[in-house]
Steps between C-alpha positions, in 0.01 A plus 500: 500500500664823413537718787455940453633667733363879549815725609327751676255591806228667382203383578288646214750268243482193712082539453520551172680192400293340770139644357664391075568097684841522471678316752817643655722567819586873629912546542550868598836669436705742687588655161601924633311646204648840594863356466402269175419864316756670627754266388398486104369857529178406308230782476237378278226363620461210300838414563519516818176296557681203309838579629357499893255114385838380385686599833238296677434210272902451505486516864248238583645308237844498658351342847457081564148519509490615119672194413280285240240806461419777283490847639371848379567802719289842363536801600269837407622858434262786414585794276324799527557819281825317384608452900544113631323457825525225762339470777435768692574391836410841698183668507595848384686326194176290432297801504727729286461223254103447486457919490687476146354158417143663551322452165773384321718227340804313530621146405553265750823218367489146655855345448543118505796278483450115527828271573429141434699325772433142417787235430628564103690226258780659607463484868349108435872469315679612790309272744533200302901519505542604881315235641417235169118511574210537208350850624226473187343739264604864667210723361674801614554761244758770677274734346508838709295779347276797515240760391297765571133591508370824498157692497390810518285613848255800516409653798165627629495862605577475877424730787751565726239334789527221267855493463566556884254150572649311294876568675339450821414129402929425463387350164665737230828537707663138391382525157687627162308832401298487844225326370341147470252371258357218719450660819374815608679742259311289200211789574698750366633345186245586196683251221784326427669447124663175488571229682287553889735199625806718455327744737466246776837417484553190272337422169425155435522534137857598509565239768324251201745632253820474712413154591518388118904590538519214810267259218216509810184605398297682751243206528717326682519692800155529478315351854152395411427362837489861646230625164 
């Protein structure tokens, strides 16, 4: 049974993949995303969404537990008025934001890497000399790759009550752009162009077409016992 392994805590991707039946483990990272972008410099947004899913897909990857699985880190960078933004973290930053965002638009880029960490021919090769045993078919592909989805986000117009409840909840302050679509900020989104997964956090289409580079297809993570 092939084994995914989600590198990352968020709770809103871990549901996701839950509510689509996909079966898979949760392998957080202690990847410092302030010293990953300081040490390649990368401004973009859509760069440094990949560059920061990479970071933590490589991470998880590197540990024991990976050993045998497949894992996909993501990570999700909003750019606003050609600015990338993070999560906000404080209050005052969160609100700065959602004044500007106020009946506007900005793209919101989901990066994903996927590292297939099963066994390869290669690594079957190396087994069978060291210790003279038949290890089998390896279906491990080494294949380690990535992508981005992005969509476009317009915002409601918001009154600064508004605004000032929805920091009060904590919900906007450990999100990229200070905003969810699933939770409570989903009121003031009025429509998104492209892909809504990507706006969660993880699309599951792109997660489809990276699995095609491991030779998995995505039905065979699927759980039906949980549907």
């Amino acid at each position: 049974m092939t084994r995914l392994i989600l590198a990352s805590q968020s709770p809103a991707r871990t549901k996701l993949l839950t509510e689509a039946g996909i079966r898979h483990d949760v392998l957080v990272s202690d990847v410092d995303e302030d010293a990953v972008q300081a040490k390649y410099g990368v401004t973009d947004a859509h760069d440094t969404a990949l560059l920061l899913a990479r970071a933590k897909a490589e991470a998880v990857a590197s540990l024991p537990e990976a050993e045998g699985a497949l894992v996909i880190g993501c990570d999700s960078v909003f750019e606003f008025d050609g600015e990338s933004h993070g999560k906000p973290y404080t209050a005052e930053v969160a609100r700065e934001r959602m004044l500007r965002m106020s009946g506007s638009q900005g793209v919101l880029h989901t990066g994903h890497w996927l590292v297939d960490c099963r066994d390869t021919a290669a690594d079957a090769d190396d087994d069978e000399v060291a210790d003279g045993s038949d290890a089998g078919t390896p279906e491990g592909t080494g294949a380690t790759v990535g992508a981005v989805s992005s969509a476009e986000v317009h915002f409601a117009q918001m009154s600064t009550s508004d605004i000032d409840a929805y920091i009060a909840t904590g919900e906007p302050l450990h999100c990229a752009g200070s905003f969810t679509i699933d939770g409570l900020g989903g009121a003031f989104i009025r429509k998104v162009d492209g892909d809504p997964h990507a706006v969660v956090g993880l699309s599951i289409s792109t997660l489809r077409d990276l699995l095609v580079h491991a030779n998995v297809g995505i039905t065979e993570l699927w759980d039906t016992n949980q549907q």
